[in-house]
Phi, psi and omega in degrees: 000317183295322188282345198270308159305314193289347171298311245232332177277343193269325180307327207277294180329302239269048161304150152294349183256000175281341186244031165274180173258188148091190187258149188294331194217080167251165156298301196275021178273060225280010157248026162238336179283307202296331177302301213288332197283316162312281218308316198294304180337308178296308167314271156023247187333310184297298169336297190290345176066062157283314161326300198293310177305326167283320171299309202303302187309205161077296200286322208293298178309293178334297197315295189289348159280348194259350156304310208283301173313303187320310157315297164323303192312302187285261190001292190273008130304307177306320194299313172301329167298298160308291158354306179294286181323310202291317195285347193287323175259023145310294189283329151295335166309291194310316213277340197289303187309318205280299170331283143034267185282314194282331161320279201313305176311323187292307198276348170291345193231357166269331188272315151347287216284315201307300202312300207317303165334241183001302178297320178307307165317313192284316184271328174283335175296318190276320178313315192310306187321305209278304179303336175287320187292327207281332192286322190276359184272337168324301199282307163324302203275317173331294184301339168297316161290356163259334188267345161269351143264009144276334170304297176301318176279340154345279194274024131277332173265337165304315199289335180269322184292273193344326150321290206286308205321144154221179168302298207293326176312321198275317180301309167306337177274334175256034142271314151342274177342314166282305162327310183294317182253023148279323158291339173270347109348307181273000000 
């Protein structure tokens, strides 16, 4: 550590103007030119008000990074404000869908229940339907079947009286006949 200072102090000694010869304030003393060359430079640049133009050019920029953040600021803020909005009518849209969704379900399993109501009606309507005709294709064919048996005990019984038939038979049956249906009348 110690050898590390004394390196770093014989550097500090080691100046240039300590390794020109001659006297320091000659022309030909070329660290008294290069001084001199400064000092007008530095006049120059004062002389020219560079400094101030450069503090100005400086202020001028601050001002104007410091506008452009303030702009930032405000954006993301604005940004963040929407942001906030879109998600806020995300999530009614979202809770508005599940609403929706549970209607449609609701009214799908009521129109469910109605159809079901209705087929059931509908089938009992055609059962009711089908037993009326069968009762009344029933009721036909009975009457049809008293009326071919009457038909039949008709001609079976003219074909057997006609056997049997005499004049005096037939004439005493319709005197009978006329008797009966004159006591039923009066």
């Amino acid at each position: 550590m110690k050898k590390l200072l004394t390196i770093s102090a014989a550097a500090l000694l080691a100046t240039p103007a300590l390794a020109a010869s001659g006297p320091f304030f000659s022309l030909h003393n070329t660290n008294f030119v290069v001084l001199i060359a400064f000092l007008v430079f530095i006049g120059i640049i004062l002389w020219a008000k560079a400094p101030a133009k450069i503090t100005g050019l400086l202020d001028s920029r601050a001002i104007k990074i410091k506008g452009e953040l303030d702009e930032a600021r405000a954006l993301r803020d604005e940004a963040k404000a929407v942001l906030a909005t879109f998600e806020a009518k995300q999530k009614e849209v979202e809770a508005q869908s599940a609403r929706i969704v549970a209607s449609a379900k609701q009214e799908a399993q009521a129109a469910a229940t109605q159809a079901k109501a209705d087929l059931q009606a509908s089938i009992a309507r055609r059962i009711d339907a089908a037993e009326e005709q069968i009762s009344a294709a029933e009721t036909a064919a009975i009457r049809q079947v008293r009326q071919q048996a009457v038909t039949v005990a008709i001609a079976a019984a003219t074909e057997v009286l006609a056997k049997q038939a005499t004049a005096e038979g037939i004439a005493s049956s319709i005197d009978a006949a006329i008797d009966q249906v004159a006591a039923k009348l009066h």
